[in-house]
C-alpha positions as CSV (number, residue, x, y, z in Angstrom):
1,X,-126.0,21.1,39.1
2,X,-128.6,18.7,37.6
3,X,-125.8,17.9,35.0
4,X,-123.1,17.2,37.3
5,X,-125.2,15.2,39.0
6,X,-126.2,12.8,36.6
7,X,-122.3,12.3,35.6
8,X,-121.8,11.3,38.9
9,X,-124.4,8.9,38.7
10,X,-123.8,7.6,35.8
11,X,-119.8,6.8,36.7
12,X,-121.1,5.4,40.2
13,X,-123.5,3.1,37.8
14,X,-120.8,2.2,35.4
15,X,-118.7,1.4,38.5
16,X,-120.9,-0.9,40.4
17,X,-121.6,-2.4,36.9
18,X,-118.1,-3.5,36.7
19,X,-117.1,-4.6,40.1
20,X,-120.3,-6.3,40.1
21,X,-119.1,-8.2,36.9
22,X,-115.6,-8.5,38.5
23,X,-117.5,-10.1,41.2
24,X,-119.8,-12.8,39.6
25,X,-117.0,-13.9,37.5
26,X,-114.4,-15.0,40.7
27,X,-117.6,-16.8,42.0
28,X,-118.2,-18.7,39.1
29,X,-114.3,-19.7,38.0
30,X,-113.9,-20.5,41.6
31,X,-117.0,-22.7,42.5
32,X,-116.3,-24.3,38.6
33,X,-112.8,-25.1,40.3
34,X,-114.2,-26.7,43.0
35,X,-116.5,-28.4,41.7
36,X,-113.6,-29.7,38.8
37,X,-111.2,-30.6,42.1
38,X,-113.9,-32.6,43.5
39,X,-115.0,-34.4,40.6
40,X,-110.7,-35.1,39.7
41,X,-110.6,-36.6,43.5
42,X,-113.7,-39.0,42.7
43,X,-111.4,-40.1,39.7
44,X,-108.4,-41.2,42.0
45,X,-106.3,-38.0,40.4
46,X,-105.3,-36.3,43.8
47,X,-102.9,-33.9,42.0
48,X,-105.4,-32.6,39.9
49,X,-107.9,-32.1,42.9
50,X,-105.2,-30.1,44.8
51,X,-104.1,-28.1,41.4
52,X,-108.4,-27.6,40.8
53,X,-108.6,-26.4,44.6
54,X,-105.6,-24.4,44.7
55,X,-107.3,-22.7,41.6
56,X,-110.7,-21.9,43.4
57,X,-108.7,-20.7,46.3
58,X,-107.0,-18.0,44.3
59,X,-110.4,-16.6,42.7
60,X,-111.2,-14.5,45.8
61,X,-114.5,-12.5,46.1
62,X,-116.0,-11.1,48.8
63,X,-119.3,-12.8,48.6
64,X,-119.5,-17.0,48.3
65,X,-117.7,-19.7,50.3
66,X,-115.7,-21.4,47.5
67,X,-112.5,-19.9,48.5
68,X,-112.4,-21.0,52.1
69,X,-113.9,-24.9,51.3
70,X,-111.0,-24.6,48.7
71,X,-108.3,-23.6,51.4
72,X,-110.0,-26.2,53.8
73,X,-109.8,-28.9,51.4
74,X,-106.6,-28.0,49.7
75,X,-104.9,-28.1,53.8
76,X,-106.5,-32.0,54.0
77,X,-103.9,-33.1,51.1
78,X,-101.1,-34.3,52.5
79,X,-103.8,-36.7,54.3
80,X,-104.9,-37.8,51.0
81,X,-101.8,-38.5,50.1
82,X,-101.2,-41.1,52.8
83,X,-104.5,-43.2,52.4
């Protein structure tokens, strides 16, 4: 029992490990997206800033607030395109 036991905990570990890992990484590429869409807007390069939002948009997680700024900023385009 003890021994079956610890294999299950020790999958369920190497599990969480993973998805945790899984996880960081969409936060990170996505907020670096952001962050790279913003900074290609303060430039003047609009396409850029939609490709760079489009990007963080994609890199879904289900912790952090990068993907819906993304989708919020990414709908404001065609705006952007007419100032």
């Amino acid at each position: 029992m003890t021994r079956v036991l610890l294999r299950v905990l020790a999958i369920a570990l190497f599990v969480a490990v993973g998805l945790g890992a899984a996880v960081a990484r969409a936060v990170w590429e996505g907020r670096a997206a952001l962050a790279a869409g913003d900074d290609a807007l303060a430039r003047g390069d609009r396409a850029a800033a939609v490709a760079n939002w489009r990007e963080a948009a994609a890199w879904a997680a289900p912790i952090g607030d990068h993907q819906a700024v993304a989708r919020a900023r990414e709908a404001w385009a065609p705006v952007l395109d007419q100032i």
